[in-house]
C-alpha positions in Angstrom: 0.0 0.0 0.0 1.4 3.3 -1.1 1.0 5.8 1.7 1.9 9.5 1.4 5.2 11.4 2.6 4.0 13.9 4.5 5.9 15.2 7.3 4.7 14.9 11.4 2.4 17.7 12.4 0.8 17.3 8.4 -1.7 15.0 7.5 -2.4 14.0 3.5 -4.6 12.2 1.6 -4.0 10.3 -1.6 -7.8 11.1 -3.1 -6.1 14.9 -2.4 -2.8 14.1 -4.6 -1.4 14.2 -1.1 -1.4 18.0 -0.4 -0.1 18.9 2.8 -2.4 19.7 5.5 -1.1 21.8 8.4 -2.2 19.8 11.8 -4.1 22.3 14.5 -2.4 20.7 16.7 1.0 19.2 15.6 1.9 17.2 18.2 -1.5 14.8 17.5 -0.6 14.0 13.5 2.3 11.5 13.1 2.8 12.3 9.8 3.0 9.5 6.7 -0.9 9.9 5.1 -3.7 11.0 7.6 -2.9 8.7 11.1 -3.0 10.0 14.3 -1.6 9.3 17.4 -2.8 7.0 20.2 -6.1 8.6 21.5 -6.5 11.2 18.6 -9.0 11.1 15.6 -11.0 12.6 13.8 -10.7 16.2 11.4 -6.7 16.6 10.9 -6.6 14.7 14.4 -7.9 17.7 16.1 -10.1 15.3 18.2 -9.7 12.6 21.0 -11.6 9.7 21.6 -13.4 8.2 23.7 -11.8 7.7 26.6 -9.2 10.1 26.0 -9.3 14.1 26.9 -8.1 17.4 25.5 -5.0 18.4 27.6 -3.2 21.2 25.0 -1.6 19.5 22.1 -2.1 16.4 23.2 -4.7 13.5 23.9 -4.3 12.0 27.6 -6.4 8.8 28.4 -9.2 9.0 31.2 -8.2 8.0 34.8 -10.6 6.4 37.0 -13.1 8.3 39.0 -12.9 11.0 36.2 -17.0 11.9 37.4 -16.1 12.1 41.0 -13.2 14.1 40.6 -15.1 16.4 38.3 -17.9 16.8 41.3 -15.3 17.1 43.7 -13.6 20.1 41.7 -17.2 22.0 41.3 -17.2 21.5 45.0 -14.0 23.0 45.8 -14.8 25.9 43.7 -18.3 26.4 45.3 -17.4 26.0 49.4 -14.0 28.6 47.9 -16.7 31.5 46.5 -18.8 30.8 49.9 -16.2 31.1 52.2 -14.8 34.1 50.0 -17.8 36.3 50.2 -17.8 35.0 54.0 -14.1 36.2 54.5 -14.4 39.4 52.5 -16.0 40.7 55.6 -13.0 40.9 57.7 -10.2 41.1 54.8 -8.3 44.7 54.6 -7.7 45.8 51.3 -4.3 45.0 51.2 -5.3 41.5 51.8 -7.9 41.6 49.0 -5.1 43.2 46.4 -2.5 40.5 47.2 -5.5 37.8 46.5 -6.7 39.6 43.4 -3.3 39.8 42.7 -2.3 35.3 43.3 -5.4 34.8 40.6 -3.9 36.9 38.3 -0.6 36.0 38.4 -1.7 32.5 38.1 -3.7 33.3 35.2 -1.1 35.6 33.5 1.6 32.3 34.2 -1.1 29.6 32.5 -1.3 32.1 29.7 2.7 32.5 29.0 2.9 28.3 29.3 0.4 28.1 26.5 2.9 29.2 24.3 4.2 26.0 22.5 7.9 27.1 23.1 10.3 24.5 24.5 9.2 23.6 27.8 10.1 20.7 29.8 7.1 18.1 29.9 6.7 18.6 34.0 6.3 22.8 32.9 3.8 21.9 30.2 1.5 19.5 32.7 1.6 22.8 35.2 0.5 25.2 32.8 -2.2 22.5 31.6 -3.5 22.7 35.4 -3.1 26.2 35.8 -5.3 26.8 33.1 -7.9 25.6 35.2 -8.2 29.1 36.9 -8.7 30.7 33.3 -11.6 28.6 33.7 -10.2 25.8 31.0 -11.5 22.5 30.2 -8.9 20.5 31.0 -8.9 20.6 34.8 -12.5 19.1 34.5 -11.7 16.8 31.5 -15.7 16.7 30.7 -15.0 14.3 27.9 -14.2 11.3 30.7 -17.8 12.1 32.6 -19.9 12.4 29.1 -19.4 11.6 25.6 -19.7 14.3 23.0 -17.7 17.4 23.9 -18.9 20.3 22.1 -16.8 23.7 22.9 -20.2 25.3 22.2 -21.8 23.9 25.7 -18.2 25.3 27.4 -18.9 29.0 25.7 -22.7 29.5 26.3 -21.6 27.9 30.2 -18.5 29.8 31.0 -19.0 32.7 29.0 -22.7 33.6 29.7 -24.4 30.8 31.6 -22.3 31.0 35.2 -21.6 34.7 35.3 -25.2 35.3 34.6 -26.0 33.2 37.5 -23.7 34.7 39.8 -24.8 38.6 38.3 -28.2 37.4 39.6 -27.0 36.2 42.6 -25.0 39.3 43.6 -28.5 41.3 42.5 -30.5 38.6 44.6 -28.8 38.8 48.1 -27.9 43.0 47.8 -31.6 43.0 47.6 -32.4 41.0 50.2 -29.8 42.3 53.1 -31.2 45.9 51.5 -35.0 44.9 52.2 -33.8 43.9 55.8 -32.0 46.3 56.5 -35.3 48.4 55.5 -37.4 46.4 57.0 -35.4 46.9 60.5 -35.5 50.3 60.6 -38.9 50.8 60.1 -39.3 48.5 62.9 -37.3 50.0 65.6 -39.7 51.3 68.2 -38.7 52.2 72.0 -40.4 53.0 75.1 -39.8 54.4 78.8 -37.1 51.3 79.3 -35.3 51.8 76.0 -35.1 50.7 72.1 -35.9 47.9 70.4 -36.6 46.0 66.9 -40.4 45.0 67.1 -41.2 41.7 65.1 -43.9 39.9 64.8 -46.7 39.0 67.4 -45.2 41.9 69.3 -42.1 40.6 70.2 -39.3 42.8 71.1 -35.6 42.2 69.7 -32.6 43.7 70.8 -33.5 45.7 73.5 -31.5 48.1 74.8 -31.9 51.2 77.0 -29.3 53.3 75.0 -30.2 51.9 71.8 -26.8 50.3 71.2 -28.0 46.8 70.5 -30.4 48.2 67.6 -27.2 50.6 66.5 -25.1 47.3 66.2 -27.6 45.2 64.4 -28.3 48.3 62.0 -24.3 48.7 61.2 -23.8 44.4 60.8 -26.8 44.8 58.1 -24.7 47.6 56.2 -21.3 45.5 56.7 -23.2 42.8 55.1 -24.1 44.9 51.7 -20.3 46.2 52.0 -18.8 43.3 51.9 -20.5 42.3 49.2 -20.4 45.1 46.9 -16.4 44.0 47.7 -16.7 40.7 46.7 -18.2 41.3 43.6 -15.5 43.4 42.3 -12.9 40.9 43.2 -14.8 38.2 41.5 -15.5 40.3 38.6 -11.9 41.1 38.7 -10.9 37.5 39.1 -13.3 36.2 36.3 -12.8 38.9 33.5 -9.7 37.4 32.3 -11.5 33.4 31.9 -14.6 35.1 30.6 -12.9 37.5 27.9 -10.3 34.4 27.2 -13.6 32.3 26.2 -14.9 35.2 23.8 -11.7 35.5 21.8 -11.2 31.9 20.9 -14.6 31.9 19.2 -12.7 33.9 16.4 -9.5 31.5 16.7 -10.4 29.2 13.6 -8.1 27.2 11.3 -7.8 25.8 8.2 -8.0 21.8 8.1 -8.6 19.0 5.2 -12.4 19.6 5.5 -12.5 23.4 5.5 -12.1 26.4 8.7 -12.5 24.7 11.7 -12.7 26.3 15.2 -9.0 25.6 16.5 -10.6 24.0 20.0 -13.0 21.9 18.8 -12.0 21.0 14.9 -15.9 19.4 15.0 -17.3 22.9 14.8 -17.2 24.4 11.4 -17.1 28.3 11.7 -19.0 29.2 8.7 -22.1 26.9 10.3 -25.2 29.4 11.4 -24.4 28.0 15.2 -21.4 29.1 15.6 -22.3 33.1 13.6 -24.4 33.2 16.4 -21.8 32.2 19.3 -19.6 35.1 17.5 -22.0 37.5 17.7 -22.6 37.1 21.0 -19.4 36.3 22.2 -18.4 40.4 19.9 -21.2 42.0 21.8 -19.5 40.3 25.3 -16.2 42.0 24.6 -17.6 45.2 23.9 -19.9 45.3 27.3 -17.6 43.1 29.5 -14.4 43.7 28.2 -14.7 47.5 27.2 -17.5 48.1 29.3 -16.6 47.2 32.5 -13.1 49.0 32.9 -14.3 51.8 31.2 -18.0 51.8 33.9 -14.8 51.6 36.7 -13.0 54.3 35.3 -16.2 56.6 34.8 -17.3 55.7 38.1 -13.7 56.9 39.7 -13.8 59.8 38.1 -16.7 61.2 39.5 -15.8 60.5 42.5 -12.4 62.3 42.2 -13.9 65.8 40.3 -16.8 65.1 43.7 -14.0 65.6 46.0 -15.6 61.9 47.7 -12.6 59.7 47.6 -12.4 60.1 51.5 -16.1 60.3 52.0 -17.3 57.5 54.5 -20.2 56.2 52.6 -19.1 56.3 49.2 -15.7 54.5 50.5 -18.3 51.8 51.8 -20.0 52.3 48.4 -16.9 52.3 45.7 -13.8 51.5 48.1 -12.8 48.6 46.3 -12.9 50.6 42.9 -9.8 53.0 44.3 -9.5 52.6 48.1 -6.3 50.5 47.4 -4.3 52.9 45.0 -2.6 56.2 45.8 -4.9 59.7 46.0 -4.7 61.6 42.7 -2.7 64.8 42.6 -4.8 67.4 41.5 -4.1 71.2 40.1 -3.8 72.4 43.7 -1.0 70.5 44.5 0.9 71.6 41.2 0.0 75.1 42.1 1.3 74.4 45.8 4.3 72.5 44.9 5.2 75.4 41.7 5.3 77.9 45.2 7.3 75.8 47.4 9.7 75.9 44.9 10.0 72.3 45.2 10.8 71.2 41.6 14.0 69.0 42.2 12.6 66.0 43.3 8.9 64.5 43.9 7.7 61.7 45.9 5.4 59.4 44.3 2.7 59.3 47.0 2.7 62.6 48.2 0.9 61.3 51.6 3.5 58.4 52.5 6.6 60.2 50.5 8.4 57.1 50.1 9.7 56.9 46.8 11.4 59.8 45.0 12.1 60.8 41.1 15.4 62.9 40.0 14.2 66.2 37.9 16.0 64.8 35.0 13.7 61.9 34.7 10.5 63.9 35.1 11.7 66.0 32.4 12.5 62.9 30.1 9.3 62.0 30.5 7.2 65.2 29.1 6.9 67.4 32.2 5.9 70.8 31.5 8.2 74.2 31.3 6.1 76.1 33.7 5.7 73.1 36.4 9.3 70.5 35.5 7.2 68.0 37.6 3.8 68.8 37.7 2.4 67.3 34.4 4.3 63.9 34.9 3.1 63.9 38.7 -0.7 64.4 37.3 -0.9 61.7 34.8 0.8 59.0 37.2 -1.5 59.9 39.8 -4.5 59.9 37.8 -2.9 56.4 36.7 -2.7 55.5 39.7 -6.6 55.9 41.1 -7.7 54.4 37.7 -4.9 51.3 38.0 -8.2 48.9 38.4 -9.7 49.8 34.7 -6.1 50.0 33.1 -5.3 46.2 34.7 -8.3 45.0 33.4 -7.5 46.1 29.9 -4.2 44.8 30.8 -5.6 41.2 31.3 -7.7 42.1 28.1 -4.3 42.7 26.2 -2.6 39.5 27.4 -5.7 37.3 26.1 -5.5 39.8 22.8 -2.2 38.8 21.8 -1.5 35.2 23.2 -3.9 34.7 19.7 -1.5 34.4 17.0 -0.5 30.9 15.7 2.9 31.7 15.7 4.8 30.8 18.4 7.6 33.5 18.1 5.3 36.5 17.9 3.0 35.1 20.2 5.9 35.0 23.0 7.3 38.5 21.7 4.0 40.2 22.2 3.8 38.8 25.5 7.3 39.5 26.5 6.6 42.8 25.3 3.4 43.8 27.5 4.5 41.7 30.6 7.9 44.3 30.7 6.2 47.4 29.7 3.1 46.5 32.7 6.2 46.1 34.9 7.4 49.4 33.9 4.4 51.0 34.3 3.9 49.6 38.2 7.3 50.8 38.9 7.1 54.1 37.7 3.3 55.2 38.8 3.4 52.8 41.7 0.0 52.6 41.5 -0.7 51.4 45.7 -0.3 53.1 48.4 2.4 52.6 50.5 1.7 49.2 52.3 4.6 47.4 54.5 4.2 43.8 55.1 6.4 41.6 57.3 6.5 38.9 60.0 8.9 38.7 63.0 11.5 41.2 62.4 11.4 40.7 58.5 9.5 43.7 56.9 9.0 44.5 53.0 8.2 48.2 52.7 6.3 49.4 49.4 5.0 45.8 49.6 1.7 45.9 47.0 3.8 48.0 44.2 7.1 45.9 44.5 5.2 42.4 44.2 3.2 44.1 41.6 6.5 45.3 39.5 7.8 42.0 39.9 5.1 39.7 39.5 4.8 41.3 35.4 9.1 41.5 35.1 9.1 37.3 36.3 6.4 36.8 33.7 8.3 38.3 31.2 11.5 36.7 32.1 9.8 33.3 32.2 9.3 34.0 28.4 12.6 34.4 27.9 13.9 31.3 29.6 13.4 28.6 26.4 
């Protein structure tokens, strides 16, 4: 039997004259005609069998259990958003930032080993796990609990399904504590002995002659809508990246032996009605989620700031987590006040901790204006600065943009590229306040801004390592 010479990572057909069909994914197609290796069929092998799951290029076969370990996984990830929102009570924002900050780094480190660069097989099966927090399939393996994988069910789930549920939720339970907290006041009644909540059949609840006990029940009501206007920035934070990720890969399509195929899931043909539709929805998701959102932050932000109500009580309670964490911007007064001072040779940072200083010359190297040397430069970082939530969330957009490409070498020099400039941008604006953490006598001043820097330097070195 006369087979074809194609290469590995090619497949060919003799009815074609044996044209050369680049494999989605290379590592599946051993070359010599159209076979596949063990656990891989289908469209230019882009599929796995039954039995077998999607783990990257490859096709890994099913352990045991693969349905209990898939309930025990949607498990872990439930009791971890419950005791979250239960936690984010009694969290400080610097504790919330360096969490906000583990997911992304995690998320930022899954998307640089999805690169198909040279990494060790014990790199690759990290990255493959990782990936599980940029809510990817192969931490669940669905294909070992059910036949018939279809990347559509993961889209209209991940995408739509699950943060609609969880938008409702949110919606749901500010609601309810709002009603209740409602409700109580228009129940608190008092007499000769004191104050109380009345309730039903007369009954009297936290009595108190000073009124303290209806005071404290009142404030743990409020702390209850706080903290969850808090956690639902950090999830929406924490979930943008998965949720944008999912949007962009309806438009990653290739070309295979039967025609454009969607790259992760080569059963899906992009030109079929179906899948117009999943594009349509997944182009109007970007624009609301992944413009929308950081641009709702931003606009929110800066009404606050031209208010004068970053250090107003309720609207910290209200907004906080949009800009509680980052340094105070520095507004016209303070150019005004600094230009009198004389005080143009060097300028700290964060005006309120003074921690960090910049020499003249670099100011002026960066576009600072004739009539204030440092007062432009000292404007823009600060505004920067209070907006550094939106511009990381366009950030995480960015990363998702341009890990795209099929090439491996542009796809790693884009990345390498925006992980070192994010770093650059950290270290220069120093977006947080001033923050020292430490235990025993060990203390790392500037804390939030020097993991920050580093965390987006490492991922760019990591790039550089193969």
């Amino acid at each position: 039997n006369c087979t074809c010479a194609n290469p590995p990572g090619t497949v060919a057909f003799e009815a074609s004259g044996c044209a050369l069909v680049q494999c989605p994914f290379p590592g599946r197609c051993r070359g010599a005609g159209p076979s596949c290796t063990s656990g891989s069929a289908g469209i230019s092998c882009g599929s796995c069998t039954i039995g077998w799951f999607r783990s990257g290029e490859r096709c890994r076969k099913c352990g045991q259990n693969s349905a209990a370990m898939t309930a025990f996984g949607a498990m872990v990830v439930l009791a971890a958003a419950v005791m979250g929102y239960r936690v984010s009570a009694v969290m400080s924002m610097s504790t919330t930032v360096l969490l906000r900050g583990a997911f992304t780094s995690v998320q930022y480190l899954s998307a640089s080993l999805a690169v198909n660069v040279r990494w060790p097989d014990a790199i690759v099966d990290l990255g493959e796990w990782l990936r599980g927090f940029s809510l990817g399939i192969e931490l669940m393996a669905p294909e070992c609990v059910a036949d018939g994988y279809d990347w559509h069910v993961v889209f209209w789930l991940g995408a739509v399904g699950i943060p609609l549920t969880m938008a409702l939720g949110f919606q749901l339970r500010n609601f309810q504590v709002h009603r209740a907290h409602k409700h109580t006041v228009n129940m608190v009644d008092g007499d000769e002995e004191g104050y109380f909540v009345r309730g039903v059949h007369k009954r009297m609840s936290f009595r108190s002659t000073d009124g303290s006990e209806v005071v404290k029940i009142l404030q743990g009501l409020y702390r209850q809508n706080v903290s969850l206007r808090r956690f639902a920035v950090l999830v929406s934070t924490i979930a943008y990246m998965p949720i944008i990720r999912l949007c962009v890969q309806s438009f990653e399509c290739v070309e295979t032996s039967e025609g454009l195929r969607l790259l992760h899931d080569v059963n899906i043909a992009c030109a079929s009605p179906m899948h117009a539709t999943v594009q349509s929805v997944a182009g109007i998701l970007l624009l609301l989620f992944g413009v929308g959102v950081p641009c709702a932050a931003s606009w929110r932000v800066h009404r606050i700031v031209n208010e004068n109500k970053l250090q107003d009580s309720r609207t910290l309670d209200a907004w906080g987590s949009l800009y509680d964490a980052y340094r105070q911007p520095y507004t016209a007064s303070d150019i005004s006040d600094q230009a009198e001072k004389g005080d143009v040779g060097q300028v700290p940072y964060a005006s309120h901790q003074g921690n960090r200083v910049v020499p003249l010359q670099l100011l002026q190297l960066l576009g600072a204006s004739s009539a204030f040397p440092n007062g432009r430069v000292r404007y823009w970082m600060s505004w920067a600065a209070v907006h550094y939530l939106a511009l990381d969330m366009m950030l995480k957009m960015l990363v998702v943009v341009v890990s795209t490409p099929r090439a491996v070498d542009v796809k790693a020099s884009l990345l390498f590229t925006v992980y070192l400039c994010s770093a650059a941008l950290v270290y220069f604006v120093q977006p947080y306040k001033s923050t020292h953490l430490g235990a025993g006598s060990f203390r790392l001043r500037n804390a939030l801004n020097r993991i920050e820097a580093s965390s987006h330097f490492l991922q760019a070195v990591i790039l550089a390592i193969p």
